[in-house]
PQR file of N, CA, C, O and H, with PARSE charges and radii, in Angstrom:
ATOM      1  N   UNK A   1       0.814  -1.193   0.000 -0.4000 1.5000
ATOM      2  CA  UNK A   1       0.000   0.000   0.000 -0.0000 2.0000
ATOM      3  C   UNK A   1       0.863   1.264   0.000  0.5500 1.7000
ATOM      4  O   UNK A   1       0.634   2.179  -0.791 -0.5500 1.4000
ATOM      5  N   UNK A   2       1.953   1.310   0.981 -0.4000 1.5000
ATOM      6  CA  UNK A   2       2.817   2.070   0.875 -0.0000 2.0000
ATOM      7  C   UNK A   2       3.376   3.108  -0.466  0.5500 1.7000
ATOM      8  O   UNK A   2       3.344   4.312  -0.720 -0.5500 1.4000
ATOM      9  H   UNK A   2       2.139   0.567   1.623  0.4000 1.0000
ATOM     10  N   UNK A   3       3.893   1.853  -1.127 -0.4000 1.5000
ATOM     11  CA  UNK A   3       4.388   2.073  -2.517 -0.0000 2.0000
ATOM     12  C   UNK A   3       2.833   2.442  -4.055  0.5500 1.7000
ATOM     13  O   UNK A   3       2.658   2.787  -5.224 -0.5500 1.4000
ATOM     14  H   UNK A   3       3.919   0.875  -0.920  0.4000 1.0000
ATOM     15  N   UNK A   4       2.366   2.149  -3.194 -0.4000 1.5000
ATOM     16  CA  UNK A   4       1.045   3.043  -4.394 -0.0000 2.0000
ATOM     17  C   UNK A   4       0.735   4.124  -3.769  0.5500 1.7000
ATOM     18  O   UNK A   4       0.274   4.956  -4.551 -0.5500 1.4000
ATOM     19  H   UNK A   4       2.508   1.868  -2.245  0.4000 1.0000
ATOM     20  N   UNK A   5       0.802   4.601  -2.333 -0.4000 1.5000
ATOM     21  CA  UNK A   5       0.719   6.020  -2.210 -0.0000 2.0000
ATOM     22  C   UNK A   5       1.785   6.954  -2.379  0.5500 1.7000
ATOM     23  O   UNK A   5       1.665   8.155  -2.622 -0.5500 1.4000
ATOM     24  H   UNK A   5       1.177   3.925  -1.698  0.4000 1.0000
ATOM     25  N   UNK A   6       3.031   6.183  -2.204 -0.4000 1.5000
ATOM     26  CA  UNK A   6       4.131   7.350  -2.880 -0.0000 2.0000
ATOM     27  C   UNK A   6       3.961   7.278  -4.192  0.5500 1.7000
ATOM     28  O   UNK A   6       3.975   8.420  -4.650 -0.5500 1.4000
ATOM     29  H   UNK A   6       3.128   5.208  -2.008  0.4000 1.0000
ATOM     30  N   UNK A   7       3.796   6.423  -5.068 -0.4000 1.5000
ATOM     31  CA  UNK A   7       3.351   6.658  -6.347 -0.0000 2.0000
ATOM     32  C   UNK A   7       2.932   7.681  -6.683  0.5500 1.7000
ATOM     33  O   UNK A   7       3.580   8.520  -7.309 -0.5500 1.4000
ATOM     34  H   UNK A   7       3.784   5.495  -4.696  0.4000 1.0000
ATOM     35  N   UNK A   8       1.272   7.838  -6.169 -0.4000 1.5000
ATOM     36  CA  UNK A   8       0.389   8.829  -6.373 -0.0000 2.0000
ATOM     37  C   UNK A   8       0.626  10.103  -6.028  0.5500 1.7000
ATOM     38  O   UNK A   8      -0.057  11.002  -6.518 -0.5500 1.4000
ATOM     39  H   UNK A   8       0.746   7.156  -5.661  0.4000 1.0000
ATOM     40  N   UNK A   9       1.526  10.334  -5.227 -0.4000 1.5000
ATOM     41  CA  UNK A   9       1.965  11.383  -4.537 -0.0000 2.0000
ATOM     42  C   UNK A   9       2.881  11.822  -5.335  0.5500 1.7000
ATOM     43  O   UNK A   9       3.020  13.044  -5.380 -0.5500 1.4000
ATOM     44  H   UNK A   9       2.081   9.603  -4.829  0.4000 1.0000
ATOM     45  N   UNK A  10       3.716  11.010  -6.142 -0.4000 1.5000
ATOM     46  CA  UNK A  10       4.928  11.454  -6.678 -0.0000 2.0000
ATOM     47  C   UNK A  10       3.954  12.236  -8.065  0.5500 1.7000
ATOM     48  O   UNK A  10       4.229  13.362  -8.480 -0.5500 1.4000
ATOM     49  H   UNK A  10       3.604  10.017  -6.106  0.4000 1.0000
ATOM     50  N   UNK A  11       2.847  11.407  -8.614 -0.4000 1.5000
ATOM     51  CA  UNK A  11       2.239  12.035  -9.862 -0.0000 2.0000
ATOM     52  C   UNK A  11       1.851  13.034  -9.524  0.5500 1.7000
ATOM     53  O   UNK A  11       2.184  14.078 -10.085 -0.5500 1.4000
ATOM     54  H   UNK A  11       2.624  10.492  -8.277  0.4000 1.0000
ATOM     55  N   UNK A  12       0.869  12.974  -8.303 -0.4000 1.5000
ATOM     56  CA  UNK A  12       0.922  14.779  -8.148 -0.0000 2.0000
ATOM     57  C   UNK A  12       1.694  15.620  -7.958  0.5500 1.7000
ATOM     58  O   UNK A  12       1.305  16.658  -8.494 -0.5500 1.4000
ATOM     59  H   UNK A  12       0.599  12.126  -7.847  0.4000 1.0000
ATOM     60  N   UNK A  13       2.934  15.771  -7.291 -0.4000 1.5000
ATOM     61  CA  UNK A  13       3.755  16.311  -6.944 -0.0000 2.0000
ATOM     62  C   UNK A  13       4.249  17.017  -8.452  0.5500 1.7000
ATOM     63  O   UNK A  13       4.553  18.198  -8.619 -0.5500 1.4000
ATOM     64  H   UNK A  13       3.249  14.928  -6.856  0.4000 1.0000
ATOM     65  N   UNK A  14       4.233  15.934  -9.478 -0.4000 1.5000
ATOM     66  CA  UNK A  14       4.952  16.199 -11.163 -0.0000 2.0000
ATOM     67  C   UNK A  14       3.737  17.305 -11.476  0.5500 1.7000
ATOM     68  O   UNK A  14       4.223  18.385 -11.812 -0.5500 1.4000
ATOM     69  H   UNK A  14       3.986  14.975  -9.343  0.4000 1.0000
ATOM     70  N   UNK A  15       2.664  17.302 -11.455 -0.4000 1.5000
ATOM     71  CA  UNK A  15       1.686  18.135 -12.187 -0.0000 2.0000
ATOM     72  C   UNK A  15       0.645  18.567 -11.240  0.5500 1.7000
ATOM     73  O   UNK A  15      -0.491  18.212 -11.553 -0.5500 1.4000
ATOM     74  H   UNK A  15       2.270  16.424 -11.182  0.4000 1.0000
ATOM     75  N   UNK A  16       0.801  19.477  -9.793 -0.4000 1.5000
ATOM     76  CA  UNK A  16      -0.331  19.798  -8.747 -0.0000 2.0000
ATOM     77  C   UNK A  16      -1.423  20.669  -9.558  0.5500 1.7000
ATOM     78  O   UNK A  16      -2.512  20.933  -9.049 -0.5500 1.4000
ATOM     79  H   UNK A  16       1.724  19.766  -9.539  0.4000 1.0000
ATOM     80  N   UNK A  17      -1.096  21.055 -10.727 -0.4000 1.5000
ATOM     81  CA  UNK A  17      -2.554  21.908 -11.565 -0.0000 2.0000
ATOM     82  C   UNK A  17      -4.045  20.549 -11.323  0.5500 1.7000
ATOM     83  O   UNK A  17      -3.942  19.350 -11.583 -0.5500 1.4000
ATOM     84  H   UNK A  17      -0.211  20.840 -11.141  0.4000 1.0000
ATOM     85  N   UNK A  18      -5.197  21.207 -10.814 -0.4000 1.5000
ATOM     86  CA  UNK A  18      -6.140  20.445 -10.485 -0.0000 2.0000
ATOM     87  C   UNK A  18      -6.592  20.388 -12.166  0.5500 1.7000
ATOM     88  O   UNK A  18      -6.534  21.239 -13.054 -0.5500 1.4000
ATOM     89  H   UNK A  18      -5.281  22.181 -10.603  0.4000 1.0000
ATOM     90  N   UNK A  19      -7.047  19.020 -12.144 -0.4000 1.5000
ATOM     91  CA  UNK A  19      -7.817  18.519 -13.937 -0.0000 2.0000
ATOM     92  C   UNK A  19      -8.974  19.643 -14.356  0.5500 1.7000
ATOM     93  O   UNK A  19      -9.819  20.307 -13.755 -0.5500 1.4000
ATOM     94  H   UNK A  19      -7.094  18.328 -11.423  0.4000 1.0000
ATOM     95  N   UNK A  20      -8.548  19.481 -15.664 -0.4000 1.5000
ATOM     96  CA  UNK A  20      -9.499  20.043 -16.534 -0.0000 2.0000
ATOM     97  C   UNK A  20     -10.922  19.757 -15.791  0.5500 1.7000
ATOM     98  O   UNK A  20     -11.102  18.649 -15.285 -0.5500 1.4000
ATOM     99  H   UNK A  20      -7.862  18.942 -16.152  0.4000 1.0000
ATOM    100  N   UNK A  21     -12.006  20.831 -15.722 -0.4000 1.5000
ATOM    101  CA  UNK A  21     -13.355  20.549 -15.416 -0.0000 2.0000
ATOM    102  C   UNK A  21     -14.188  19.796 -16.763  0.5500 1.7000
ATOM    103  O   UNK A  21     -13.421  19.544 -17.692 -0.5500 1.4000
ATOM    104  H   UNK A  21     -11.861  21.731 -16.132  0.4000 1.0000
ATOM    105  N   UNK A  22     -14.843  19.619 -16.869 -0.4000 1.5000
ATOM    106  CA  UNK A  22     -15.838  19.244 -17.906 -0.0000 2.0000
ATOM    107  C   UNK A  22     -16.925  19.864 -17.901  0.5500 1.7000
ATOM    108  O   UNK A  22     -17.566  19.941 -16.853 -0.5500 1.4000
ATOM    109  H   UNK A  22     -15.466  19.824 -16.114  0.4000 1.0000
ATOM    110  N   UNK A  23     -17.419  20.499 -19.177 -0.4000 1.5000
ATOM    111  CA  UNK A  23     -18.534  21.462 -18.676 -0.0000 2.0000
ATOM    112  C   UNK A  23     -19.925  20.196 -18.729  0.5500 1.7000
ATOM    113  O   UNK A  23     -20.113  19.052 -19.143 -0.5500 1.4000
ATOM    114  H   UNK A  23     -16.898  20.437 -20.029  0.4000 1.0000
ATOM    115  N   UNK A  24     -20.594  21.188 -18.084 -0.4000 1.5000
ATOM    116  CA  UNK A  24     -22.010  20.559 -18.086 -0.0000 2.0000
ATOM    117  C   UNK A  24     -22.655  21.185 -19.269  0.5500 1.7000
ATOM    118  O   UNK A  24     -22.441  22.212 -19.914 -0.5500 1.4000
ATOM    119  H   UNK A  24     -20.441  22.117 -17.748  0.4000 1.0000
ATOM    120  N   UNK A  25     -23.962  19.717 -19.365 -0.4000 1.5000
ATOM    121  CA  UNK A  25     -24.561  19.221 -20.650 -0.0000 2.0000
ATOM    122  C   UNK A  25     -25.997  20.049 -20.012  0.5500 1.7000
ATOM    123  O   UNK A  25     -26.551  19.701 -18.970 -0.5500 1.4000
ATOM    124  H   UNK A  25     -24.136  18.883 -18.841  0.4000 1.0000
ATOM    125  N   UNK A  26     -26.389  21.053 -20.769 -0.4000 1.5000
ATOM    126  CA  UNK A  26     -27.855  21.506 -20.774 -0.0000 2.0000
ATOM    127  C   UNK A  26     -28.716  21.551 -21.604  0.5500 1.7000
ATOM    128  O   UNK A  26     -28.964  22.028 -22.712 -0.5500 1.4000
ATOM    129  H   UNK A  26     -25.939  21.336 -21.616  0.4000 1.0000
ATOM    130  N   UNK A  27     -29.254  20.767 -20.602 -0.4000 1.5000
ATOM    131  CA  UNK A  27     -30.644  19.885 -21.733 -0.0000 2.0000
ATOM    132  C   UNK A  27     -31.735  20.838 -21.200  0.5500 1.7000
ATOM    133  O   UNK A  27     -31.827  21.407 -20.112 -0.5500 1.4000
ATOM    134  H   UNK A  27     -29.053  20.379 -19.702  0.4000 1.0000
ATOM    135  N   UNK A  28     -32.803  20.847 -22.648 -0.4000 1.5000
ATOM    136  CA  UNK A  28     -33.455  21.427 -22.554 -0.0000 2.0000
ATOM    137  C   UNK A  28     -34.693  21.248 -22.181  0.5500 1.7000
ATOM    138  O   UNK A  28     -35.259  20.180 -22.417 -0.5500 1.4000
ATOM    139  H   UNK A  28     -32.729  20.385 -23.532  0.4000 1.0000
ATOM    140  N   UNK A  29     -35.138  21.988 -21.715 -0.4000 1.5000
ATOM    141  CA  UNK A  29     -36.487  21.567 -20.640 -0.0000 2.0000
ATOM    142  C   UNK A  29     -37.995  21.068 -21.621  0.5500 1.7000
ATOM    143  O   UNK A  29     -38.014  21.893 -22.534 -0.5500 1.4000
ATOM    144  H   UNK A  29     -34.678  22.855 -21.524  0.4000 1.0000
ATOM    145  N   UNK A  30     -39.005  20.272 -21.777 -0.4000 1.5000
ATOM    146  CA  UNK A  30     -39.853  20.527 -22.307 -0.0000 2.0000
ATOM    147  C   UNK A  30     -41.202  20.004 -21.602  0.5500 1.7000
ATOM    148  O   UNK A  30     -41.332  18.893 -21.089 -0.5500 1.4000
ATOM    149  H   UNK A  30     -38.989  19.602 -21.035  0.4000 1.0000
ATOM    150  N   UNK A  31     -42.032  20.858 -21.661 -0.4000 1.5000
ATOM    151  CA  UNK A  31     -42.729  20.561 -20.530 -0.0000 2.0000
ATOM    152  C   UNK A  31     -44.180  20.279 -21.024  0.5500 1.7000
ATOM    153  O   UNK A  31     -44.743  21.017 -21.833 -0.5500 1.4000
ATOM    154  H   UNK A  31     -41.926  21.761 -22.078  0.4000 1.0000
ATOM    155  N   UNK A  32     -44.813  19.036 -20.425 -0.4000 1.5000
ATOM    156  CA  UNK A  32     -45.666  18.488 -21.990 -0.0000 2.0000
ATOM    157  C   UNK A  32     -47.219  19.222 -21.630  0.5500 1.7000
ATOM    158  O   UNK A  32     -47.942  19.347 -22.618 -0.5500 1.4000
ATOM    159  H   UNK A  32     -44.356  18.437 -19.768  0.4000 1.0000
ATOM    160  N   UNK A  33     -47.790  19.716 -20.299 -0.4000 1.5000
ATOM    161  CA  UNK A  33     -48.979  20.276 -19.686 -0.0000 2.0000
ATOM    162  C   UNK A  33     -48.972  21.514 -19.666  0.5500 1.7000
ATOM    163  O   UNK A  33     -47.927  22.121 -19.904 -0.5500 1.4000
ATOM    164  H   UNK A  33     -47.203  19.614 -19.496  0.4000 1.0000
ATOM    165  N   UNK A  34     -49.983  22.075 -19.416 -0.4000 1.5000
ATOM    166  CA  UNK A  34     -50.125  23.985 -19.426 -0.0000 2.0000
ATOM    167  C   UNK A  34     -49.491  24.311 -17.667  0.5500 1.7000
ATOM    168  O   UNK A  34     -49.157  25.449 -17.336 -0.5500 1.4000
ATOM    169  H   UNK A  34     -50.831  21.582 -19.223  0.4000 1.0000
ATOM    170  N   UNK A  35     -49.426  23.286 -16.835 -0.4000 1.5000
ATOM    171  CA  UNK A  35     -48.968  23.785 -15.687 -0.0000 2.0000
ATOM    172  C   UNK A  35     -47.752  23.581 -15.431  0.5500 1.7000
ATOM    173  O   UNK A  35     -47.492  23.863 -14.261 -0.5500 1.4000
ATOM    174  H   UNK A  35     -49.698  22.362 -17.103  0.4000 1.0000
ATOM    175  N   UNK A  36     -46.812  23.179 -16.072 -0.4000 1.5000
ATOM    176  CA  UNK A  36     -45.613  22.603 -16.413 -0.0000 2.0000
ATOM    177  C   UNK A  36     -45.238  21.402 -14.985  0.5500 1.7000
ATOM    178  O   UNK A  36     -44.405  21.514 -14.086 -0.5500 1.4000
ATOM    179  H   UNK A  36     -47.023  22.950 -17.022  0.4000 1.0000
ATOM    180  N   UNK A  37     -45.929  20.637 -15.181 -0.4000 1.5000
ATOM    181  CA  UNK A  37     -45.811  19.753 -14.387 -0.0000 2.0000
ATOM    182  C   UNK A  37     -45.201  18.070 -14.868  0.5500 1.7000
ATOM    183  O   UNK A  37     -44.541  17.318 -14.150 -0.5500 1.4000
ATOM    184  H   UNK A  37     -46.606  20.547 -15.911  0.4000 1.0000
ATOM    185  N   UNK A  38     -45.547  17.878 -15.925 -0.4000 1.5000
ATOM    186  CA  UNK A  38     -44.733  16.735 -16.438 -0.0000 2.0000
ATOM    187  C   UNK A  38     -43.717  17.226 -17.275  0.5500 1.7000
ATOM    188  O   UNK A  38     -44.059  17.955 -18.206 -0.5500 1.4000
ATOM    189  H   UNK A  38     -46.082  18.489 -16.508  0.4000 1.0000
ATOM    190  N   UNK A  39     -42.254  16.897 -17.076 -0.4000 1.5000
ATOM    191  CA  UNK A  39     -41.192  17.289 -18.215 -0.0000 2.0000
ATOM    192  C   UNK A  39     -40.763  15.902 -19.270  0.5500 1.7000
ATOM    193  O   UNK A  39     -41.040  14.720 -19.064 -0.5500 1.4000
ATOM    194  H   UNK A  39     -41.976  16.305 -16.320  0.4000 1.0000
ATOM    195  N   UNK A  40     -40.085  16.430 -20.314 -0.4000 1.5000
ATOM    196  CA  UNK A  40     -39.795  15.540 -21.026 -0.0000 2.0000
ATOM    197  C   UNK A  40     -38.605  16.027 -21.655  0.5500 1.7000
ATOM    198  O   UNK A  40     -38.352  17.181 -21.999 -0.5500 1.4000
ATOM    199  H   UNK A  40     -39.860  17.390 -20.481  0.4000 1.0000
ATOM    200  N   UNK A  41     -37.812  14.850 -21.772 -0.4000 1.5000
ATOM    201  CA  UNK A  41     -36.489  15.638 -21.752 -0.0000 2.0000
ATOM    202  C   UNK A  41     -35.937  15.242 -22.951  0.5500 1.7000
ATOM    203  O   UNK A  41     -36.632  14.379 -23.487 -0.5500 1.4000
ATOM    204  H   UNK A  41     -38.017  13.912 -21.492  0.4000 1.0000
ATOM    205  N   UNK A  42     -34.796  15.591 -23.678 -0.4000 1.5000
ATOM    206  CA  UNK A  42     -34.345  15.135 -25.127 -0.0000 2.0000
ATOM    207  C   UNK A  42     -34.466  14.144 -25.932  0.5500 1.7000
ATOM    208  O   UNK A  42     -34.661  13.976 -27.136 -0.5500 1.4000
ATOM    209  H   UNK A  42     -34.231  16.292 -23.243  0.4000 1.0000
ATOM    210  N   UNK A  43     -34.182  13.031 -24.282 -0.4000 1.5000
ATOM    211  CA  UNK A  43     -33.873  11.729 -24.929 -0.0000 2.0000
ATOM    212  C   UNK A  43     -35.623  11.281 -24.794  0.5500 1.7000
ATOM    213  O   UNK A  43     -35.400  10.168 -24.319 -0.5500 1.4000
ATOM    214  H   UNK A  43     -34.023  13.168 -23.304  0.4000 1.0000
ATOM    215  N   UNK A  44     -36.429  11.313 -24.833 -0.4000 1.5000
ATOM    216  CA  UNK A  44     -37.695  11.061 -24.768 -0.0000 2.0000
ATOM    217  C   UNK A  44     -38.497  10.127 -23.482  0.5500 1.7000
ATOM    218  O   UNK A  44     -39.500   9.415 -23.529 -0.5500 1.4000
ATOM    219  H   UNK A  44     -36.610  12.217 -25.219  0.4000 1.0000
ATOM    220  N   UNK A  45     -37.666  10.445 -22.463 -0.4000 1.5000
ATOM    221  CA  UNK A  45     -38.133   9.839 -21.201 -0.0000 2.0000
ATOM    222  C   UNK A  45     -38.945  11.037 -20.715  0.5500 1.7000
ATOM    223  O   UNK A  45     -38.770  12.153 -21.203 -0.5500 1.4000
ATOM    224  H   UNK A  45     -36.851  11.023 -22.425  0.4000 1.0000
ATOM    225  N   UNK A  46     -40.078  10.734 -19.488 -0.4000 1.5000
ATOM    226  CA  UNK A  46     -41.146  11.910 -19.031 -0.0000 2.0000
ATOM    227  C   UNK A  46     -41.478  11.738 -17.384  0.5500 1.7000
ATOM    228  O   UNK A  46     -42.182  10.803 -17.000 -0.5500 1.4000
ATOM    229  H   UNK A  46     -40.220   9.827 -19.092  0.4000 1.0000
ATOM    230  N   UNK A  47     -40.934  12.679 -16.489 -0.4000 1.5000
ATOM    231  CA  UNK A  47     -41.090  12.424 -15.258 -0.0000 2.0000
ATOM    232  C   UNK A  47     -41.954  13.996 -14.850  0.5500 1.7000
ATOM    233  O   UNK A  47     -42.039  15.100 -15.388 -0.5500 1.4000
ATOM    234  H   UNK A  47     -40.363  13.438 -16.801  0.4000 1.0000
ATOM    235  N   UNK A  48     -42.460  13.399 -13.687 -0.4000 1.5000
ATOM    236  CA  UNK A  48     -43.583  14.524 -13.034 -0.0000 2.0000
ATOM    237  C   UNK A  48     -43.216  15.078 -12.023  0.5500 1.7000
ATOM    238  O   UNK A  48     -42.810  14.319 -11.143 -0.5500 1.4000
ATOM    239  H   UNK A  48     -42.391  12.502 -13.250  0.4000 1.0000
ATOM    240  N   UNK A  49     -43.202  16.347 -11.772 -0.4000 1.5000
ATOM    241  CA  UNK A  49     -42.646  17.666 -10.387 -0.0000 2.0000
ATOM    242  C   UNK A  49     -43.694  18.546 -10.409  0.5500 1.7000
ATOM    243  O   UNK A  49     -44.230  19.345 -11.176 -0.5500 1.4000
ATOM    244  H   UNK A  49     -43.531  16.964 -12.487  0.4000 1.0000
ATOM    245  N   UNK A  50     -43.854  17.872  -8.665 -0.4000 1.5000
ATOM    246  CA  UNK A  50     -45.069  18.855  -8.526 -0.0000 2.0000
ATOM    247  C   UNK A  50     -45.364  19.745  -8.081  0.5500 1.7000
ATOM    248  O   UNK A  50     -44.840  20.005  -6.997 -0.5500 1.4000
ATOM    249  H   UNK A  50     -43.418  17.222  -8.042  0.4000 1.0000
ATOM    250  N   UNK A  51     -46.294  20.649  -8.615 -0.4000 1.5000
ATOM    251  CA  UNK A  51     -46.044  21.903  -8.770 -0.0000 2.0000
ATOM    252  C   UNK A  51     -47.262  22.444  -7.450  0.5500 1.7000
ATOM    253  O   UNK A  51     -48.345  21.863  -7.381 -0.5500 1.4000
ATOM    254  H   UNK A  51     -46.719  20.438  -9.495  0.4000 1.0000
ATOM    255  N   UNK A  52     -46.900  23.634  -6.438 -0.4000 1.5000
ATOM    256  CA  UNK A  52     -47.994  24.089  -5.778 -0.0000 2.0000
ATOM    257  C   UNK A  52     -48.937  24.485  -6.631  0.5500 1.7000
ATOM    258  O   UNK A  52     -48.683  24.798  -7.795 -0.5500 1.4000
ATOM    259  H   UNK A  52     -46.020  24.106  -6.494  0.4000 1.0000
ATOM    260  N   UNK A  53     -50.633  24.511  -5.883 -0.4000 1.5000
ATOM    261  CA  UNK A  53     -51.361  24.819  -6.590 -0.0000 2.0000
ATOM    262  C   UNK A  53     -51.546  26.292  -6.355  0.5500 1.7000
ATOM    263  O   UNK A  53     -50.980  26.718  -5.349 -0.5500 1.4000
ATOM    264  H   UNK A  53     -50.839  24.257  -4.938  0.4000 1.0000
ATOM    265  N   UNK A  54     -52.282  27.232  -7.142 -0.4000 1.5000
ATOM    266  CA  UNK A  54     -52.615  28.500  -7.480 -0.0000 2.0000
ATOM    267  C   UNK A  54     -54.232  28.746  -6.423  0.5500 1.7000
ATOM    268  O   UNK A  54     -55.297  28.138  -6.535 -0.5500 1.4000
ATOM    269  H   UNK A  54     -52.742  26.885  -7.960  0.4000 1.0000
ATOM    270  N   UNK A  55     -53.969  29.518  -5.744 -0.4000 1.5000
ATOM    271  CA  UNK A  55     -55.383  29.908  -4.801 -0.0000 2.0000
ATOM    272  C   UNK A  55     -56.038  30.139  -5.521  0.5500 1.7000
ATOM    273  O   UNK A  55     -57.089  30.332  -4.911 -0.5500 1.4000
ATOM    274  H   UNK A  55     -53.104  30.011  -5.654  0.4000 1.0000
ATOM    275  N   UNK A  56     -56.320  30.375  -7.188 -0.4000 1.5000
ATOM    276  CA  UNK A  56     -57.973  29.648  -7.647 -0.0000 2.0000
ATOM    277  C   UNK A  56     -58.016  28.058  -7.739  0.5500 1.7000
ATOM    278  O   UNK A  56     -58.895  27.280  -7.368 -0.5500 1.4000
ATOM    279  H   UNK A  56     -55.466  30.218  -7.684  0.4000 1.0000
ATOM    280  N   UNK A  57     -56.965  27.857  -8.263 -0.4000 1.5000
ATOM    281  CA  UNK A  57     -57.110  25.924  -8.193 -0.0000 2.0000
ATOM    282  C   UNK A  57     -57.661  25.338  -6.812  0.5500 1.7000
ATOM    283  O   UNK A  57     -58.499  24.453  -6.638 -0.5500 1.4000
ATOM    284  H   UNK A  57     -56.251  28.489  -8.565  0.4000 1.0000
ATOM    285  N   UNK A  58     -57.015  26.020  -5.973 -0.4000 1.5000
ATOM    286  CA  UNK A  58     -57.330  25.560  -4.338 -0.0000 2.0000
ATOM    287  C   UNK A  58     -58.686  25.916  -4.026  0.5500 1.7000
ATOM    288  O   UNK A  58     -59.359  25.100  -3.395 -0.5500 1.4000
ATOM    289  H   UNK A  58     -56.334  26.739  -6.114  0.4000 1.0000
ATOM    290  N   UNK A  59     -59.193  27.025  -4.379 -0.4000 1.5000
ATOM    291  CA  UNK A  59     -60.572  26.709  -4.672 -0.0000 2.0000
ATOM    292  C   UNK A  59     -62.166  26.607  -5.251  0.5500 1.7000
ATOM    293  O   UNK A  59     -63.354  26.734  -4.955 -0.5500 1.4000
ATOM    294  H   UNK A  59     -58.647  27.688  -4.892  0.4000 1.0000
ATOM    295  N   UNK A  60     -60.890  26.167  -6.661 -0.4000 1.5000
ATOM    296  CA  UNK A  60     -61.939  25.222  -7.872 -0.0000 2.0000
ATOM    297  C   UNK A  60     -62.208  24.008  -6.813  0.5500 1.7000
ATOM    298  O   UNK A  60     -63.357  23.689  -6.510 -0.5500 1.4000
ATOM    299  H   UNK A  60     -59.924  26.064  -6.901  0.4000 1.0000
ATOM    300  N   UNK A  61     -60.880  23.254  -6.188 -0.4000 1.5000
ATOM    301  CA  UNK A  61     -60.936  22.336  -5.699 -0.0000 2.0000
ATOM    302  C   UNK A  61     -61.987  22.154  -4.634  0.5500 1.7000
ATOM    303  O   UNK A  61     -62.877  21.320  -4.801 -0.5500 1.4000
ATOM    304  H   UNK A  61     -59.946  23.514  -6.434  0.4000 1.0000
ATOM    305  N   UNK A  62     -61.930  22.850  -3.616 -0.4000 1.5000
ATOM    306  CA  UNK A  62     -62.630  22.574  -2.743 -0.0000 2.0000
ATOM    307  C   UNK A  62     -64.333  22.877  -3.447  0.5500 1.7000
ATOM    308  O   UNK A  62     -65.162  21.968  -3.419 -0.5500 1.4000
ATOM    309  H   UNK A  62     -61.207  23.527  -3.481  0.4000 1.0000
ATOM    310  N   UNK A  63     -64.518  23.640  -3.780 -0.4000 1.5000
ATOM    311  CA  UNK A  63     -66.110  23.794  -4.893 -0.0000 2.0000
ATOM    312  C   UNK A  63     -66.429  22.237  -5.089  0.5500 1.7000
ATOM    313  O   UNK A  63     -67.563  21.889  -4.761 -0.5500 1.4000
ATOM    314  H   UNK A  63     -63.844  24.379  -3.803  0.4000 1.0000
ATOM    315  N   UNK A  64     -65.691  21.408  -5.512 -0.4000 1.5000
ATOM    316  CA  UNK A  64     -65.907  20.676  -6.304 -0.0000 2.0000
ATOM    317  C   UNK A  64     -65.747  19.781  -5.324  0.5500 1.7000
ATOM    318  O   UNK A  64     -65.819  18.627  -5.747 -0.5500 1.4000
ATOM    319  H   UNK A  64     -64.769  21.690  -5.779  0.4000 1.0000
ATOM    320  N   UNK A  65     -65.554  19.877  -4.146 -0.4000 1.5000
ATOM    321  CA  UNK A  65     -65.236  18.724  -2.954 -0.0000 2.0000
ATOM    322  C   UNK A  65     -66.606  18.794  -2.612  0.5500 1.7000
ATOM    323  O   UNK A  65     -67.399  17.853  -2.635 -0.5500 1.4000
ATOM    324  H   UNK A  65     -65.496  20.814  -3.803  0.4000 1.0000
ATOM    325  N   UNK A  66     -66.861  20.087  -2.262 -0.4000 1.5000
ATOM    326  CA  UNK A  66     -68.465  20.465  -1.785 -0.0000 2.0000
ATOM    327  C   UNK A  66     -69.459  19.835  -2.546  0.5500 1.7000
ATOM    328  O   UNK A  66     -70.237  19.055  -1.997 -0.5500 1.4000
ATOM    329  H   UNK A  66     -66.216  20.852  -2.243  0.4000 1.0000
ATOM    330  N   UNK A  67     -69.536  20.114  -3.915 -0.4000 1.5000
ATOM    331  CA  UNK A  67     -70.586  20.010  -4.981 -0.0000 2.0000
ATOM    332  C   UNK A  67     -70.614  18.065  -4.864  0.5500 1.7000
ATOM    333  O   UNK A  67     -71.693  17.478  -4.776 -0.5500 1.4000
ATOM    334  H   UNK A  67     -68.904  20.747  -4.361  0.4000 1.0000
ATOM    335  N   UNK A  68     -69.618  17.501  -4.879 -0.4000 1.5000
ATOM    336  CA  UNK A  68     -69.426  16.122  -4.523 -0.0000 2.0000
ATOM    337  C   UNK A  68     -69.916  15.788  -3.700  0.5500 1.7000
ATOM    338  O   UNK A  68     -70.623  14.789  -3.835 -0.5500 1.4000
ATOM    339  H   UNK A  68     -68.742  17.978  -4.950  0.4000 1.0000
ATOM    340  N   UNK A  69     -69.806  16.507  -2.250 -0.4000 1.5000
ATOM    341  CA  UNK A  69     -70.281  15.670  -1.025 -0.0000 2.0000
ATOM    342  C   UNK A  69     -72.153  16.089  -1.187  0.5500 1.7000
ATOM    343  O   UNK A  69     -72.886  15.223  -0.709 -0.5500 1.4000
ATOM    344  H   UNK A  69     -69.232  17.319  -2.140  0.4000 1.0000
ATOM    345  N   UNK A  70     -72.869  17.331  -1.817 -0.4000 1.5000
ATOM    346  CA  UNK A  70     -73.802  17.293  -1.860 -0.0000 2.0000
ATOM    347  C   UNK A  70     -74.775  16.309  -2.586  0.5500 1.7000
ATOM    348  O   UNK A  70     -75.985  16.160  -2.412 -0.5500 1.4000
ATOM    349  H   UNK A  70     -72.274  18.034  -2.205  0.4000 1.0000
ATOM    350  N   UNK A  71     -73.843  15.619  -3.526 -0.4000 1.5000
ATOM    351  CA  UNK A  71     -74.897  15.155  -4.351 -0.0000 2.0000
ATOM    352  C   UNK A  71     -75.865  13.881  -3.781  0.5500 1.7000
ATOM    353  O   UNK A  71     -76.791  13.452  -4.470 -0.5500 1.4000
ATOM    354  H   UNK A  71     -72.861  15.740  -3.667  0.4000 1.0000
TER
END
């Protein structure tokens, strides 16, 4: 073990500049609903983030909880 950490030590020691970064890949967003709640992404896979609702949605919702429990 010894002798592979002076190794490694010796390679850094030859070149301490930290490695090239790699930039990041930005993919572009596409979002398949009017509330942008399901995305779909380049490669054609589709995952869902959910989104708070809007205080009319909150209460369309409850209207419609009501109008339900009356019937």
């Amino acid at each position: 073990m010894e002798k592979l950490y002076t190794k490694v030590h010796d390679e850094i020691r030859k070149n301490p500049a930290a490695p090239a970064k790699k930039e990041a890949k930005k993919q572009e967003i596409k979002y398949v609903d009017k509330q942008k709640t399901i995305i779909q992404t380049a490669d054609g896979k589709k995952y869902k983030r959910e989104r708070r609702l809007t205080l009319a949605d909150r209460k369309k919702r409850i209207e419609q909880k009501i109008a339900k429990s009356l019937e």
